[in-house]
BAPA-129186 format. One line per field, with one value per residue: residue number from 1; x, y, z of N, C-alpha, C in turn. Coordinates in steps of 0.1 Angstrom, whole numbers. Each point is the difference from the previous one (the first is absolute). Example, Ala and Ser with C-alpha at 12.3 -4.5 7.8 and 13.67 -1.06 7.14 Angstrom:
BAPA-129186
seq	1|2
n.x	132|-4
n.y	-57|11
n.z	78|-7
ca.x	-9|9
ca.y	12|11
ca.z	0|0
c.x	9|-8
c.y	12|11
c.z	0|8
END
This chain:
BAPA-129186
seq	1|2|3|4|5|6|7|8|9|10|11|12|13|14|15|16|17|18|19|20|21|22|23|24|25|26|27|28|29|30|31|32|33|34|35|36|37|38|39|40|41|42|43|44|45|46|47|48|49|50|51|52|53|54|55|56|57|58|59|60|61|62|63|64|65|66|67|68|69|70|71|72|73|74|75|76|77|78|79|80|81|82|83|84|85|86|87|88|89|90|91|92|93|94|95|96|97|98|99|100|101|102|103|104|105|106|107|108|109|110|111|112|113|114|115|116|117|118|119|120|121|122|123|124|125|126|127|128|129|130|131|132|133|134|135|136|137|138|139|140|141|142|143|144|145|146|147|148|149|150|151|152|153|154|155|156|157|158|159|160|161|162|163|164|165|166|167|168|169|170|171|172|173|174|175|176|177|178|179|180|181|182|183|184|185|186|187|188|189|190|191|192|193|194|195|196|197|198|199|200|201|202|203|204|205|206|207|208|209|210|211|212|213|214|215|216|217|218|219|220|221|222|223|224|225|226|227|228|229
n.x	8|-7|5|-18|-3|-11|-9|-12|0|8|6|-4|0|-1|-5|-7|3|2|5|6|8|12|-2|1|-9|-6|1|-14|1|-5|-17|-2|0|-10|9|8|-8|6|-4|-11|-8|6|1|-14|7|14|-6|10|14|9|-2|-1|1|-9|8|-2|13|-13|14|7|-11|17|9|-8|9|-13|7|-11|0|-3|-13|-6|-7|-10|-11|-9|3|10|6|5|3|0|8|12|6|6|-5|-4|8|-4|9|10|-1|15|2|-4|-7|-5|-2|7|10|7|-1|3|10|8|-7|-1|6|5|-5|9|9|0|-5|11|-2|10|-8|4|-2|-5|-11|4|-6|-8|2|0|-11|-4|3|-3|-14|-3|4|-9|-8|3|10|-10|2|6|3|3|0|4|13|-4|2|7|7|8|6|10|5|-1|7|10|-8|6|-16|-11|7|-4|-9|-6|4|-2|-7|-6|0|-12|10|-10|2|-8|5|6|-7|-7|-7|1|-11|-14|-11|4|-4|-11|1|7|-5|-9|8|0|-4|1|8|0|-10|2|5|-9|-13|0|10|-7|-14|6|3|-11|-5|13|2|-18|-1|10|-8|-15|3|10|-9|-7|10|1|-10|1|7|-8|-4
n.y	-12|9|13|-1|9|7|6|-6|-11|10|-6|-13|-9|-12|-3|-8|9|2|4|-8|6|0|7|6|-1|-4|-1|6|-13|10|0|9|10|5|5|3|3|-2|13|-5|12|3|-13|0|15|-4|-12|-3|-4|9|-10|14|-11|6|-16|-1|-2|-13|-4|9|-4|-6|8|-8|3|-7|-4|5|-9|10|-3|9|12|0|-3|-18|-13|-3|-11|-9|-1|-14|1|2|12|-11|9|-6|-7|-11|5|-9|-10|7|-11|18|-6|-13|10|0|7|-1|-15|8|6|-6|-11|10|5|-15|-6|5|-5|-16|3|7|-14|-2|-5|10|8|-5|-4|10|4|-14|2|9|-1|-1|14|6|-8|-5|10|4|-11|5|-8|-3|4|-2|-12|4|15|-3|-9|9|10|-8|-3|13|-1|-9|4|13|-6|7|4|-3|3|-2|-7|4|13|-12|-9|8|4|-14|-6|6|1|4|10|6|7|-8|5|-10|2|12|-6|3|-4|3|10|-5|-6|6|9|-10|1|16|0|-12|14|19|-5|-3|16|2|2|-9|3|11|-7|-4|6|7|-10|-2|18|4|-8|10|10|-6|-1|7|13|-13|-3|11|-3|-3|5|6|-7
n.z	0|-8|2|11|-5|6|-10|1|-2|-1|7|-4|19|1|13|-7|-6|14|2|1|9|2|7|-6|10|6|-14|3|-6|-7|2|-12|6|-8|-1|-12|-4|-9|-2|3|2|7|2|2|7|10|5|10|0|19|12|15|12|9|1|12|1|0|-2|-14|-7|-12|-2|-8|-3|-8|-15|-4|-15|-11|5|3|-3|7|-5|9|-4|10|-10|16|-5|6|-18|10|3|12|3|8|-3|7|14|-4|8|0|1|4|13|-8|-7|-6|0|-9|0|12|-2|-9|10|10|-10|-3|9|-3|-12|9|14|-7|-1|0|-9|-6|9|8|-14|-5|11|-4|-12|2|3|-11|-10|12|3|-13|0|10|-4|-9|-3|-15|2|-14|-1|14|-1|-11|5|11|-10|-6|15|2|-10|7|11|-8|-10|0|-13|-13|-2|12|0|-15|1|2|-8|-6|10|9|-13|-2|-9|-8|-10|4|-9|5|9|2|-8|9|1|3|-5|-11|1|4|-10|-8|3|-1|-15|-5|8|-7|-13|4|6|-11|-10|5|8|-8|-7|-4|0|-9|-7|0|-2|-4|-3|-2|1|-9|1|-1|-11|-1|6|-9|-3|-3|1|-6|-9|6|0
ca.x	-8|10|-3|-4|0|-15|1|-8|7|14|3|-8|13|-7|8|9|11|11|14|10|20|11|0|13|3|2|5|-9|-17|-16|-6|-5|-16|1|8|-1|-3|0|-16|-5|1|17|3|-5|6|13|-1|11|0|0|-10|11|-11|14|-11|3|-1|-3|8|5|-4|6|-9|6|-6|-2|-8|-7|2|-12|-7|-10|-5|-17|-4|4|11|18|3|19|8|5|18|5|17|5|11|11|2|8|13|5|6|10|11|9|18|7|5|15|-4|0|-9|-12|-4|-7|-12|-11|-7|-12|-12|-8|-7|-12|-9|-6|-5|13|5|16|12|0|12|12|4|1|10|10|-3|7|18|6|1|13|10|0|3|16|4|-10|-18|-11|-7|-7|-13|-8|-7|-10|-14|-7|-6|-19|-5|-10|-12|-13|-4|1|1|11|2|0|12|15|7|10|12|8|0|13|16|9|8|-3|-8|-8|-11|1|-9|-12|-10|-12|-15|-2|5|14|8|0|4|17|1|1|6|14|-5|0|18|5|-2|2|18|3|-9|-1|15|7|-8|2|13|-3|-11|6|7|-4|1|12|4|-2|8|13|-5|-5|12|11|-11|0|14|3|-6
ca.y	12|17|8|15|15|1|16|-1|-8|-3|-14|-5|-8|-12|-3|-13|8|4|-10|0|2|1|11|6|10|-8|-11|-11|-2|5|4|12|4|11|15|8|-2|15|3|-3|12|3|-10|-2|10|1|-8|-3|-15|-7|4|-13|-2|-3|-10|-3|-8|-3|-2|9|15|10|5|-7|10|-6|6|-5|7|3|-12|9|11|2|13|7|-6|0|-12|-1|-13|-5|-6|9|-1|4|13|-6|-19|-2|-3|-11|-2|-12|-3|8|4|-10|3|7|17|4|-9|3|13|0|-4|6|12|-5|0|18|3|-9|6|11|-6|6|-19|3|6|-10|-9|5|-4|-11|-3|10|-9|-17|1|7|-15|-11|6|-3|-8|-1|-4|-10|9|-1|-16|-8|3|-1|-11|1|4|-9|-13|8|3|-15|4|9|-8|16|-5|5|8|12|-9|1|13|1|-8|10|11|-3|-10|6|12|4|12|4|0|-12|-9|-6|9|-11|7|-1|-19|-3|8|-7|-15|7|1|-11|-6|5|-1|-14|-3|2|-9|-14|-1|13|-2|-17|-2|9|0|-13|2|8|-8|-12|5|3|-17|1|13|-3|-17|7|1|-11|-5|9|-2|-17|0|11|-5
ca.z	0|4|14|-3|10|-3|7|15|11|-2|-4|-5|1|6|14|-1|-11|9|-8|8|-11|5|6|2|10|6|-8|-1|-9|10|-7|-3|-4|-5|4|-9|-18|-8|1|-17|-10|-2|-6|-12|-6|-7|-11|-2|-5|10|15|13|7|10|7|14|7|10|10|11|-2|-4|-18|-15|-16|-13|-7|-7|-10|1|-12|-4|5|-9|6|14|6|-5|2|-2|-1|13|7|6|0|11|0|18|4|10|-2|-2|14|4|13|-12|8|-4|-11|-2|2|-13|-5|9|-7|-12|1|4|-9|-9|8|5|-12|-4|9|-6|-13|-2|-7|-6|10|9|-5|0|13|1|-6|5|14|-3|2|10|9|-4|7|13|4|-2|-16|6|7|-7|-3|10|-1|-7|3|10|-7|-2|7|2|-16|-1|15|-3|-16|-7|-13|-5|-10|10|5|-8|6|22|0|-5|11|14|-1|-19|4|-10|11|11|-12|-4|11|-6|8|9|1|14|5|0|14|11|0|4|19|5|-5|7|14|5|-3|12|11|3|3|12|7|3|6|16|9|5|13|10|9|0|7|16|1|4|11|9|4|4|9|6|-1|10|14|1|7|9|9
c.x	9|-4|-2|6|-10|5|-10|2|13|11|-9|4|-11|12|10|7|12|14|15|16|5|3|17|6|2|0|-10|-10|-9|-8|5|-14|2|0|-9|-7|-6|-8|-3|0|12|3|-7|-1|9|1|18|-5|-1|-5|11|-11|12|-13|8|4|-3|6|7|-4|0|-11|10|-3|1|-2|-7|-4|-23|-5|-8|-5|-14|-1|3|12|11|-4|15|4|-2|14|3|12|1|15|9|1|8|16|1|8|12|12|17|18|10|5|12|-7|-5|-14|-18|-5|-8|-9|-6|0|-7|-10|-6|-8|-9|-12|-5|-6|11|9|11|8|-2|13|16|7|1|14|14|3|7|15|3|2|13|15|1|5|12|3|-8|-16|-9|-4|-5|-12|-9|-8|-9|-10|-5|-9|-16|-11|-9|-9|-10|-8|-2|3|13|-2|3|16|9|4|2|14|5|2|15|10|8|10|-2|1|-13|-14|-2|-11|-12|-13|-12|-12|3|5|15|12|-6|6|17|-3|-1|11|16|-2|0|14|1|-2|8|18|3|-9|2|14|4|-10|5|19|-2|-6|11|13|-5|-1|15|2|-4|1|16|-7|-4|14|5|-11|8|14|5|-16|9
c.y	12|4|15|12|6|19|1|-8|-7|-13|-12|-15|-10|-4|-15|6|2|-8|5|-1|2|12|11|6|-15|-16|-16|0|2|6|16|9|15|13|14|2|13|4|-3|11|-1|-8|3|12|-3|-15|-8|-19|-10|10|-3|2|-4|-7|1|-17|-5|-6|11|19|11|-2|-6|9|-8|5|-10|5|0|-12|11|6|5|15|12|-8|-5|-18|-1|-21|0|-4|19|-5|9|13|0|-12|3|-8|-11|0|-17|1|6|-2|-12|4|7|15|7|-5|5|12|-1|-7|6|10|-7|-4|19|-1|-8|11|12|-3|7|-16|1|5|-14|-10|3|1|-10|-6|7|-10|-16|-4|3|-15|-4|5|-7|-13|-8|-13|-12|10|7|-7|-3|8|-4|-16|-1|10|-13|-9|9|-2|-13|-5|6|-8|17|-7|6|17|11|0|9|15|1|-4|11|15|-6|-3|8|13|12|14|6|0|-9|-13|4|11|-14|3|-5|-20|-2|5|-7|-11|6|-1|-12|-9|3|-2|-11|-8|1|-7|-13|1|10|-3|-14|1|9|-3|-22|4|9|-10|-13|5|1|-17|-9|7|-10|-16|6|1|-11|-6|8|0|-16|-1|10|-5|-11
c.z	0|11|-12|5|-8|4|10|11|3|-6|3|0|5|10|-8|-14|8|-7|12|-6|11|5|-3|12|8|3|4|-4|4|-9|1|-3|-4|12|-5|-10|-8|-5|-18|-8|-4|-11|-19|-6|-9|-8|3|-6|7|8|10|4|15|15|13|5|12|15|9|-5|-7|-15|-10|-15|-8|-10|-13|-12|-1|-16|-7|3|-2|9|16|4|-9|6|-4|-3|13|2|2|0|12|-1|13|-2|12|-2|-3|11|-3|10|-8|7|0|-18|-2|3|-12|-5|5|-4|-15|0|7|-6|-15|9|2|-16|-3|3|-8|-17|-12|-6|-8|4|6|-5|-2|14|4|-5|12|18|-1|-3|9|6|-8|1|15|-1|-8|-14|6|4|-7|-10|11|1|-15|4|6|-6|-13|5|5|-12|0|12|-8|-8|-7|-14|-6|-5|12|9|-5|1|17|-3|-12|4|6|-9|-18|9|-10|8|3|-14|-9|10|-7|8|12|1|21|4|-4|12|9|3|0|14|6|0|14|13|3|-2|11|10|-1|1|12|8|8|9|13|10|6|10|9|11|4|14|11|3|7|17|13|6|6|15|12|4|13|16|2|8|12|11|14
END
């Protein structure tokens, strides 16, 4: 169904239309309900292509700005498409302090460009993010990362055709105009993609000798009570 905006009785919503996202602000799925909405005159004045409509989230309050492109226009009322394009996504949240320094940097400014629906810069940062890793991890570290975005490729069942600009973002050395354009799902699935290299050559490894050390500490501890009893 579309969503009205009526010049007499404003917007024009049935209680079970409610639809629910990921909250930017506070990063939980929760229904949304209308806020804001723009006065119809206005609208079927100036006649734009797109509508924002700005909904409340029901968890924690804040305000979400959507926008929505328009189906048509009659007399008294404006009809919007129901797909929207989120203008706040929420952060991408990772375990940033197991990544090289360098490596952390250029990944959290392609996560700033995922959020900002920003799929080419993104990618170009991605690329930028994945040299910086295979550096880090030194001669050898980057066949071992491509090994482990394959073995992901085959966990997902990710087809060849959507497969084949992730694996030439992270592994071609081409330059930057030379990367494949991405629409929205393609960037999503990259981010999935990089996020599970990273975890699996940085995340996995500093969090298992972090847990083997504290294991280490207090077996030492247990030892030195033992002997001083």
């Amino acid at each position: 169904m579309s969503i009205v905006i009526d010049n007499d009785r404003g917007m024009e919503s049935e209680p079970e239309e409610r639809f629910g996202l990921e909250c930017p602000y506070c990063g939980i799925y929760a229904h949304m309900s209308p806020q804001s909405v723009p006065d119809a005159a206005a609208l079927l004045r100036d006649k734009p292509k797109h509508v924002g409509l700005v909904y409340q989230c029901d968890a924690c309050l804040s305000p979400v700005f959507l926008r929505f492109s328009v189906r048509e226009y009659s007399d008294k009322r404006v009809e919007l498409l129901r797909n929207f394009v989120e203008l706040e996504r929420p952060k991408e949240r990772f375990a940033f302090s197991y990544l090289p320094k360098h490596t952390e940097v250029m990944f959290r400014e392609a996560l700033a460009c995922y959020s900002n629906n920003s799929f080419n810069a993104f990618a170009s940062m991605c690329r930028r993010a994945a040299m910086s890793s295979f550096a880090a991890l030194g001669e050898g570290g980057k066949l071992r990362a491509f090994e482990e975005v394959m073995t992901a490729r085959d966990i997902a069942g990710i087809d060849d055709e959507i497969f084949a600009p992730i694996k030439s973002i992270l592994f071609s050395v081409g330059q930057d105009e030379d990367l494949p354009t991405l629409n929205r799902a393609q960037a999503g699935i990259l981010l999935e993609v990089l996020k599970d290299m990273f975890y699996q050559c940085f995340v996995r490894r500093g969090k298992l000798t972090r847990a083997i050390k504290v294991r280490r500490f207090f077996v030492s501890e247990a030892n030195s009570d033992l002997q001083s009893a």
